[in-house]
C-alpha positions as CSV (number, residue, x, y, z in Angstrom):
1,X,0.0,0.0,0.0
2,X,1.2,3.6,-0.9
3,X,2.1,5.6,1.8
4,X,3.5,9.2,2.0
5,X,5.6,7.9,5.2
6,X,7.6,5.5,3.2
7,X,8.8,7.8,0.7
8,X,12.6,9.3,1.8
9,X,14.9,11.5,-0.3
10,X,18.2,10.5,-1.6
11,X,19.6,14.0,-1.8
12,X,18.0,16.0,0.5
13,X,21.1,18.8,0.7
14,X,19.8,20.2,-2.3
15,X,17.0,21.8,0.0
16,X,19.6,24.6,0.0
17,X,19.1,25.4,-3.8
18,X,15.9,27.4,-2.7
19,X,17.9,29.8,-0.8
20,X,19.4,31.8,-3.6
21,X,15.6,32.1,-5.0
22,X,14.7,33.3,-1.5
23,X,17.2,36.1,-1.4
24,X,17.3,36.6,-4.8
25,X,13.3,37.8,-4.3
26,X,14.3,40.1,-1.6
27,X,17.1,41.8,-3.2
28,X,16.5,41.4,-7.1
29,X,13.7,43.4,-7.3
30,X,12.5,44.0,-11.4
31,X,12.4,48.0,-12.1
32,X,9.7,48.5,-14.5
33,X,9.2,52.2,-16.0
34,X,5.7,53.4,-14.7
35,X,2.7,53.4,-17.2
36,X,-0.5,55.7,-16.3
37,X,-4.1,54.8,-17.8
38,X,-7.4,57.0,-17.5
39,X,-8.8,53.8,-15.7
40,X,-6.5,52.6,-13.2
41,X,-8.7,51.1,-10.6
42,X,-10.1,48.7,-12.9
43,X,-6.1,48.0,-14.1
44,X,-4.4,47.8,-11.1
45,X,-7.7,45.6,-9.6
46,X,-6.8,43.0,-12.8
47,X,-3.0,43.6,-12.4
48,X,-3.1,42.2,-8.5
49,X,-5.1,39.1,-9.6
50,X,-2.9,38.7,-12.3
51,X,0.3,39.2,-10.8
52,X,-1.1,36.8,-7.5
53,X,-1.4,34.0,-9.9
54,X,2.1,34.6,-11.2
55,X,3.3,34.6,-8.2
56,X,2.1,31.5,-7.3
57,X,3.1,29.5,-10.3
58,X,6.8,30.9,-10.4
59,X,6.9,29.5,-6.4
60,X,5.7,26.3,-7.5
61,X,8.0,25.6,-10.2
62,X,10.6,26.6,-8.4
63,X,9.9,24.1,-4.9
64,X,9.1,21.2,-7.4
65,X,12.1,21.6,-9.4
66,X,13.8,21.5,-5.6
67,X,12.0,18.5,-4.7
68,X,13.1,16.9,-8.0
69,X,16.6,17.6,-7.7
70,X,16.1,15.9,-3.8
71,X,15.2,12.5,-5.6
72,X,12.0,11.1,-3.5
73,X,12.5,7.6,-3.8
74,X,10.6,4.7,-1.9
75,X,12.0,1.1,-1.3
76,X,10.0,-1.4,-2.9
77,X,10.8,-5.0,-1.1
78,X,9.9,-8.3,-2.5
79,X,10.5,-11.9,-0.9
80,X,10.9,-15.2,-2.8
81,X,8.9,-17.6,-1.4
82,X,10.4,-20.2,0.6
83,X,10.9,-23.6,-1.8
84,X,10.5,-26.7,-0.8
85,X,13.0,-28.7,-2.3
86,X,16.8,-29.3,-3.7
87,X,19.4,-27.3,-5.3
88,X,20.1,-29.5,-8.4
89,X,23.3,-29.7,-10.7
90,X,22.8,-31.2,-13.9
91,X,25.9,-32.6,-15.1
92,X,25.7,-33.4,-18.7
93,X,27.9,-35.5,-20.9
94,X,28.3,-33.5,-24.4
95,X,31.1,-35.7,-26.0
96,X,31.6,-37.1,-29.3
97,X,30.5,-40.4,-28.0
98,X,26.8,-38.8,-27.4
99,X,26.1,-39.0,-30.9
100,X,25.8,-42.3,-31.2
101,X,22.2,-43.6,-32.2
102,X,19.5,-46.3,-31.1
103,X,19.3,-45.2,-27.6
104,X,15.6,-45.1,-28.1
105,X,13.9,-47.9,-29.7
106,X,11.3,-45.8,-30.1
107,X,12.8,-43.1,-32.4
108,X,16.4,-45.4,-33.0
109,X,17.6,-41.9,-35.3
110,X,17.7,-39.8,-32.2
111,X,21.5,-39.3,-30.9
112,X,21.6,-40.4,-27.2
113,X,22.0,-36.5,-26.6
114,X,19.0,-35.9,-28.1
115,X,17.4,-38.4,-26.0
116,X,18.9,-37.1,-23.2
117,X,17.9,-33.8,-23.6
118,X,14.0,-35.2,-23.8
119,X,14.4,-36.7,-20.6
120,X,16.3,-34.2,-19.1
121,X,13.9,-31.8,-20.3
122,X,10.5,-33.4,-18.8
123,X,12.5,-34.1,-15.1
124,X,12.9,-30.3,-14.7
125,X,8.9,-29.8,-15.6
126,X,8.5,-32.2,-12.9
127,X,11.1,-30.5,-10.1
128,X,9.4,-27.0,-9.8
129,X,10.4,-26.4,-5.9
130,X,14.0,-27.3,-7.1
131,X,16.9,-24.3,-7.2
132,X,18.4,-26.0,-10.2
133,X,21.9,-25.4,-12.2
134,X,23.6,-27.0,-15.4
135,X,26.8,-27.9,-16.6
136,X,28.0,-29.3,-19.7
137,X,31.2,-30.9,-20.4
138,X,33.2,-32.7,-23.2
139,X,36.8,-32.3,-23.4
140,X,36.7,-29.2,-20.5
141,X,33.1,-28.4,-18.3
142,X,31.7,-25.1,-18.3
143,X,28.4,-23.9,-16.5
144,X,25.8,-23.4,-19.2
145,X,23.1,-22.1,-16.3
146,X,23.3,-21.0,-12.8
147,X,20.9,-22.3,-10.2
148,X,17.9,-20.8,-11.2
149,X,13.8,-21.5,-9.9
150,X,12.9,-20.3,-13.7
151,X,12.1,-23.6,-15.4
152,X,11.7,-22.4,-18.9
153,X,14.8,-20.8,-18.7
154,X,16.9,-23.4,-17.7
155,X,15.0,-25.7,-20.3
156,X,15.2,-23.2,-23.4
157,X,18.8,-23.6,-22.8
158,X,18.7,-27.1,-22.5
159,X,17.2,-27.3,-26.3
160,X,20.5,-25.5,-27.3
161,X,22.8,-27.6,-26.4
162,X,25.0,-29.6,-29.0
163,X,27.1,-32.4,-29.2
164,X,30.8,-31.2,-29.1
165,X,30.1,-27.6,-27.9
166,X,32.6,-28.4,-25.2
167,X,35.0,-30.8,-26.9
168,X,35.0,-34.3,-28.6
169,X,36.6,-36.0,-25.2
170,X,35.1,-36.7,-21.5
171,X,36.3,-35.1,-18.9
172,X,34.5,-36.7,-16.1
173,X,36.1,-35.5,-13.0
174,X,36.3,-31.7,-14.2
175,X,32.7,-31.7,-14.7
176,X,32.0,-33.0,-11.1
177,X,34.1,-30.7,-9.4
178,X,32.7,-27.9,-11.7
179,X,29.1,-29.3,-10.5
180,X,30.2,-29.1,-6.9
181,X,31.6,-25.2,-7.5
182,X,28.1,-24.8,-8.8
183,X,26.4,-25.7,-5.5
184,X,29.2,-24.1,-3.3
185,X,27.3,-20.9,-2.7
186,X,24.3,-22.9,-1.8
187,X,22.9,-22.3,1.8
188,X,20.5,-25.4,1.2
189,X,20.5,-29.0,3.3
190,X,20.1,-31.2,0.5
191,X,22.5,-30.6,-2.6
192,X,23.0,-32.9,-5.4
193,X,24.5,-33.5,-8.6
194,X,22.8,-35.7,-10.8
195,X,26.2,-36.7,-13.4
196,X,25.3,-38.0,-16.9
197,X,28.1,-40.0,-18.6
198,X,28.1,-42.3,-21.4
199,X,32.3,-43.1,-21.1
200,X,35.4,-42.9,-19.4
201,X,36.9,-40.1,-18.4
202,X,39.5,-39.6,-22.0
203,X,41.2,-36.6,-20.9
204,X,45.3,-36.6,-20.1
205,X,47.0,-36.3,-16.4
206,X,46.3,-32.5,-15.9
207,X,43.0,-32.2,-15.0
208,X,41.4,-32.8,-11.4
209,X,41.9,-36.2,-10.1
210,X,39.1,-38.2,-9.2
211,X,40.2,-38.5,-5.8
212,X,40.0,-34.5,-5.5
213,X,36.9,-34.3,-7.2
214,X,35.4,-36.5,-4.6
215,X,36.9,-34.6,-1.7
216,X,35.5,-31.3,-2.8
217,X,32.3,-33.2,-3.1
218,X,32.1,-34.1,0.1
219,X,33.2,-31.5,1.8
220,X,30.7,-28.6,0.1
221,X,27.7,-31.6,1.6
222,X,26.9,-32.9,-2.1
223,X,25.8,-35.8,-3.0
224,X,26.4,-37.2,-6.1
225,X,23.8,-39.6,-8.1
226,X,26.0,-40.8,-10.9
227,X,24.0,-42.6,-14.4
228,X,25.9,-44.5,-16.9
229,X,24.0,-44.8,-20.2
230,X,24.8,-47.1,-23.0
231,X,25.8,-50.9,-23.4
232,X,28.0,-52.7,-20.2
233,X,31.3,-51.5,-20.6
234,X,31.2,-48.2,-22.4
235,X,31.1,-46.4,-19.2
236,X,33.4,-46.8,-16.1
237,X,30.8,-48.4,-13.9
238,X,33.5,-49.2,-10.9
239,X,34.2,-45.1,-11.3
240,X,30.7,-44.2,-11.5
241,X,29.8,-46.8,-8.2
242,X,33.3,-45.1,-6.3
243,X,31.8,-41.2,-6.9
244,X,28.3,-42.8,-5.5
245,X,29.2,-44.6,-2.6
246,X,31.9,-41.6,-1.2
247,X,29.1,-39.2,-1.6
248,X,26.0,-40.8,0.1
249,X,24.5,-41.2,-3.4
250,X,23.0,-44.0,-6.1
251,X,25.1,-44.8,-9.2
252,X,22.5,-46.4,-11.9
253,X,22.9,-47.9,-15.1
254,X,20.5,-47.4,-18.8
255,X,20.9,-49.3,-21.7
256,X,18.2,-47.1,-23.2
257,X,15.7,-44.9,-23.1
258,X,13.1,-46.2,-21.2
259,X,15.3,-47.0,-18.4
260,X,17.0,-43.8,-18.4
261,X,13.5,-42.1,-17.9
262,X,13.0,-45.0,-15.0
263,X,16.6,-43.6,-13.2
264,X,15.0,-39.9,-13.3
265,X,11.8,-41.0,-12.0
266,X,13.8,-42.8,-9.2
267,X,15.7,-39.4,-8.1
268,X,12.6,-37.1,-8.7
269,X,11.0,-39.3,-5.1
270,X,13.7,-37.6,-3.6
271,X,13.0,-36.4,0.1
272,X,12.4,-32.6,0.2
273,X,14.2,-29.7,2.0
274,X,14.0,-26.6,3.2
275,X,15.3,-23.4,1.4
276,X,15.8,-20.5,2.6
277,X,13.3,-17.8,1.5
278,X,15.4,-14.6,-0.1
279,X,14.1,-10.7,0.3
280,X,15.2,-8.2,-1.9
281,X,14.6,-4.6,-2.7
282,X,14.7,-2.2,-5.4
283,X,14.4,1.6,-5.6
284,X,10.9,3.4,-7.2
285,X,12.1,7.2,-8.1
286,X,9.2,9.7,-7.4
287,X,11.1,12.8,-9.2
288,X,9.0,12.9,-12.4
289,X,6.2,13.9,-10.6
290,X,7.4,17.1,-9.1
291,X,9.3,17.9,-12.1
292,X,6.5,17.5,-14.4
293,X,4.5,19.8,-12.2
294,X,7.5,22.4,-12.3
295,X,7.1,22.3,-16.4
296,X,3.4,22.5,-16.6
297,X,3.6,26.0,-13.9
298,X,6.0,27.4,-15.6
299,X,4.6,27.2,-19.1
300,X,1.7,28.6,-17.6
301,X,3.7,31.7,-15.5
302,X,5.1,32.1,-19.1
303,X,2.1,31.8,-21.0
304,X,0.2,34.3,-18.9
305,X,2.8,36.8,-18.0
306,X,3.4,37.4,-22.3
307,X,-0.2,37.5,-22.5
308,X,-0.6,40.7,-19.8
C-alpha cells in the first residue's frame, strides 16, 4: 500500500538550492518604467489578480524543481517464497560419443544426446520447488546455467545444447568438481548433482583427479547420483559406483531410453528440504512527478505573464 511515510529522499542537501531564490526575491527586485491609464482602478484591480497568480506558479515551479533535484525515492521490497525442495546440478555429458544412435527404440535416429535432452527436459517440468543449475562438459566443463527456480529458462537452454560444444573427449572428474563449484554458494540441506556419462573419463594427467573431485564433493555436503548410459562396458561403472558410494548417493545404469526415464523418476522421489526464502529490494524514483509539475507551472507563469 502507498504511503507518504515511506517515501525518503536520496539527496535531501539540495533543499539549499531554494535559498538563492529566496534572497534573490528580496534583493532582485525587477524596475519596471511606470505606465498611467485614464482607468487605473479597474487596471491595477486586474494587475493584482494577475500578478497573485504569477506569483504562485513561479513558487511552484521553483519548490518542485527543488524536490526533484532531492530524488524522493521509496524502497520497494519483494520476498521469494520459501521452496520446498533441492538445489540440483545437472551434469551433462556432451562428448563425441553422445552421438551415437539407437538409444531409443522408439525413435532409433535420435542421438543419445537428443534423447537425453528429452528426458532431461521433462525431469525439470516435474522438479518446480527445485533451485536448479547446469553444466555441460566434453573435453573441458563449463556452466551453461546457474541455479535458477525459472524452469523455462533453464529448459530453453537445454534445447540448445549440441554435441561437441565443449570438446570431442570426457572429462569426467572436471565436470564434477565444476558441479560441486556450482552448488558451493548454496545455503540449502540437501544438494546434489545428478552426473550424466556415457564413457570414461579420456582426458590426459592434468586435470582434477578423481580423488579431489570427490573430496571437494564431500566437503561442500553434495551428494552425487551418478548414471551410466549405454551398453555394459562403455562407461566406467567401478568409477561411477566409487563417486556414489563416497558421496552418500545412487550410481544407476540405462541401456536405453526407457530406463533412463526410470533412473530420473527414481531421483525425482527424492526427500524434500527446506530453502531459505530470499528478500530483496529495489528503488521506485518519485522525481518525475514534481518535475513535471515544475514544467506545466511554468509554461503557464510564461504563457500568462506574455499574455498581460
Amino acid at each position: 500500500m502507498f504511503s507518504l511515510d515511506e517515501i525518503y529522499f536520496q539527496h535531501p542537501f539540495f533543499v539549499l538550492a531554494i535559498v538563492p531564490f529566496i534572497v534573490c526575491a528580496y534583493f532582485c527586485k525587477m524596475k519596471l518604467p511606470s505606465i498611467y491609464f485614464p482607468h487605473t482602478k479597474q487596471f491595477a484591480t486586474s494587475t493584482i489578480a494577475s500578478s497573485k497568480i504569477l506569483f504562485f506558479l513561479k513558487w511552484l515551479s521553483i519548490v518542485m524543481m527543488v524536490l526533484a533535484f532531492m530524488s524522493p525515492v521509496k524502497d520497494e521490497p519483494y520476498e521469494l517464497d520459501p521452496k520446498n525442495g533441492y538445489e540440483l546440478a545437472l551434469i551433462l555429458d556432451a562428448s563425441e560419443s553422445m552421438q551415437s544412435r539407437g538409444f531409443d527404440m522408439n525413435n532409433p535416429m535420435l542421438s543419445r544426446f537428443d534423447v537425453v535432452k528429452m528426458i532431461v527436459d521433462d525431469f525439470i517440468s516435474k522438479r518446480k520447488n527445485d533451485n536448479i543449475g547446469l553444466v555441460v562438459f566434453g573435453s573441458y566443463s563449463f556452466i551453461a546455467s546457474p541455479l535458477t527456480y525459472d524452469d523455462n529458462i533453464l529448459k530453453k537452454i537445454v534445447s540448445q545444447l549440441q554435441i561437441g560444444m565443449a570438446g570431442k573427449y570426457t572429462a569426467l572428474y572436471e565436470a564434477l568438481a565444476q558441479g560441486v563449484n556450482l552448488l558451493k554458494m548454496s545455503k540449502a540441506n540437501s544438494k546434489v548433482a545428478i552426473l550424466l556419462t556415457d564413457g570414461y573419463s579420456t582426458v590426459g594427467k592434468d586435470n582434477i583427479p578423481l580423488d579431489v573431485a570427490i573430496e571437494m564433493a564431500k566437503k561442500e555436503g553434495v551428494k552425487v547420483y551418478p548414471i551410466g548410459i549405454g551398453r555394459y562396458g562403455e562407461y566406467n561403472q567401478k568409477v561411477l559406483l566409487k563417486i556414489a558410494k563416497e558421496t552418500g548417493g545412487v550410481a544407476f545404469g540405462a541401456s536405453n531410453a526407457d530406463e533412463l526415464k526410470s533412473v530420473y523418476k527414481k531421483i525425482d522421489e527424492l526427500e524434500k528440504s527446506k530453502i531459505k526464502s530470499e528478500t530483496f529490494s529495489y528503488l521506485n524514483y518519485y522525481y518525475l512527478y514534481p518535475l513535471f509539475v515544475a514544467f506545466i507551472s511554468l509554461m503557464l507563469y510564461v504563457y500568462i505573464r506574455n499574455k498581460r
